[in-house]
C-alpha positions in Angstrom: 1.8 -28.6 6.6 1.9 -31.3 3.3 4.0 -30.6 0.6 2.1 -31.2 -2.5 4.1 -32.3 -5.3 2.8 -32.4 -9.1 4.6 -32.3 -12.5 3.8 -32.2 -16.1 2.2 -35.9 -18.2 5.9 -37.1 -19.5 7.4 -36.3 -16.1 10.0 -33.9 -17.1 8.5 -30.7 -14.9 8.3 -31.6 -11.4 6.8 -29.0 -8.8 6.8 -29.2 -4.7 4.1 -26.7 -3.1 5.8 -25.7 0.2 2.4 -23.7 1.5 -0.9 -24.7 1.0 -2.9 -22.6 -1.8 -4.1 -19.4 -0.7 -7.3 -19.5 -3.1 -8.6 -22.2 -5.4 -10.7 -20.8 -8.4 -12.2 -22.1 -11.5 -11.7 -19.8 -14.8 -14.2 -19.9 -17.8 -12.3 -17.9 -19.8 -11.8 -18.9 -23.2 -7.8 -18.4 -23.1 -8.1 -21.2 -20.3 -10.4 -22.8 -22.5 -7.7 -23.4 -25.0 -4.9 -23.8 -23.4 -6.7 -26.9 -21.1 -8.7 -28.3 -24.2 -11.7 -28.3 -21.9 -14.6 -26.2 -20.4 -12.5 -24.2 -17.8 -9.1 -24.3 -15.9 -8.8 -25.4 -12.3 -6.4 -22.6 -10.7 -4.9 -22.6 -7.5 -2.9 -19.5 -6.3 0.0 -19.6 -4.3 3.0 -17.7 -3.0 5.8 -17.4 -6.0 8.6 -18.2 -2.8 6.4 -21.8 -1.9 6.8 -22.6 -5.6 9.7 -25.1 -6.8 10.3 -26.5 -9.6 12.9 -28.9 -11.3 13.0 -29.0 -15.1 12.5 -26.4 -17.4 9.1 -25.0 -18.9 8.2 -23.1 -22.1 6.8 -19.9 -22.0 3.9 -19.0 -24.0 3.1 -14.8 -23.1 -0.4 -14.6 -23.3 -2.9 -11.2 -23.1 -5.9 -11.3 -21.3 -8.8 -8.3 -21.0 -6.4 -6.1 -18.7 -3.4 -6.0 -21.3 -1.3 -7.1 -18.9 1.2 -10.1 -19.6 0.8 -13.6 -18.4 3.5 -15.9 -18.7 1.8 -19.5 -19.4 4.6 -22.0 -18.6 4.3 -25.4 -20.3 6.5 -28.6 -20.8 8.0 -28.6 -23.9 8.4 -32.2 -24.1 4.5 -33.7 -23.6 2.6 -29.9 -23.7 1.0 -30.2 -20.3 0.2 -26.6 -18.6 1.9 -26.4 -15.5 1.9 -22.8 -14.2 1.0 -19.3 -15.4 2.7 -16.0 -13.8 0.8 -13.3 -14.7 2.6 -9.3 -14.4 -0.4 -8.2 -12.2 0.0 -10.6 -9.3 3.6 -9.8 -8.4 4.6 -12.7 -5.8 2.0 -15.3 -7.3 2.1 -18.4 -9.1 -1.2 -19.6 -10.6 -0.4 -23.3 -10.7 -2.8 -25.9 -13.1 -4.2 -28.0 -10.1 -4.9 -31.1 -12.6 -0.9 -31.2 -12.7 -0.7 -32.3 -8.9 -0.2 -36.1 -8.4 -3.1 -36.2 -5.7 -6.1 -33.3 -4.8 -6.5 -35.4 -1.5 -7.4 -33.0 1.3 -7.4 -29.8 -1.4 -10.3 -27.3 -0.5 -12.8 -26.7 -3.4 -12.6 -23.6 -5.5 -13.9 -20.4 -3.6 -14.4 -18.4 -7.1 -15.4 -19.3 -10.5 -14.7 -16.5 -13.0 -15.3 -15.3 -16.2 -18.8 -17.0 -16.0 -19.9 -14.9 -19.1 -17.8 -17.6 -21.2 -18.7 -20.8 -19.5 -20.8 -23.1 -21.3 -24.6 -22.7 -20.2 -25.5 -26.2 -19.9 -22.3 -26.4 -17.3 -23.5 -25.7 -13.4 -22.5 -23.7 -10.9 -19.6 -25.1 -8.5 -21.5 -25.9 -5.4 -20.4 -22.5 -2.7 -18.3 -20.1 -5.3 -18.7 -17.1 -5.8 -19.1 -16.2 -9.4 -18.1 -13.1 -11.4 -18.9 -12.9 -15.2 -15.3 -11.2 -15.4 -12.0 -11.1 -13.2 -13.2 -9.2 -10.0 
């Protein structure tokens, strides 16, 4: 198994993955949108206890369509999204995949969701599985 390692622009948030993702996903939604300043967010899930971090993150608590909390984590020095934890996926840590320092040998998102907000000039991801909302 590789440890993949990532971190925030400035440097100050470094991550270690101890596990390998347990899904890979693109979201269109327009919360993602914002927060990545760009067409969609490139998520990949994996278990909260594989997670660890060194320096500390800002926390901005966002709402999405189910009510429910998530917990956008950020660096507070350089603004870069590192992680979200969202209240409905108890164990889980949705990390920002463009914060690793290589995507060698990462599998291509399964899922692309919240279609009904992507752009329509943008294609499909080649083999996802797409859902206008969160399935």
């Amino acid at each position: 198994m590789l440890n993949r390692k990532g971190g925030c622009l400035c440097g100050a948030v470094r991550y270690v993955l101890k596990g390998e993702p347990q899904a890979a996903a693109i979201c269109h939604c327009t919360h993602c949108q914002k927060q990545s300043g760009s067409l969609f967010s490139f998520n990949l899930f994996v278990r909260e206890a594989d997670y660890e971090q060194q320096g500390e993150t800002m926390v901005f608590t966002d709402r999405g369509d189910s009510g429910q909390p998530s917990y956008r984590h950020f660096c507070g020095h350089c603004g870069s999204p590192v992680i979200t934890k969202a209240a409905m996926m108890p164990g889980q840590i949705i990390v920002k995949a463009g914060t690793l320092d290589s995507m060698e040998g990462l599998r291509p998102p399964q899922t692309e969701i919240y279609t009904d907000c992507a752009v329509e000039w943008l294609e499909p991801f080649a083999g996802t599985r797409r859902f206008a909302q969160n399935p």
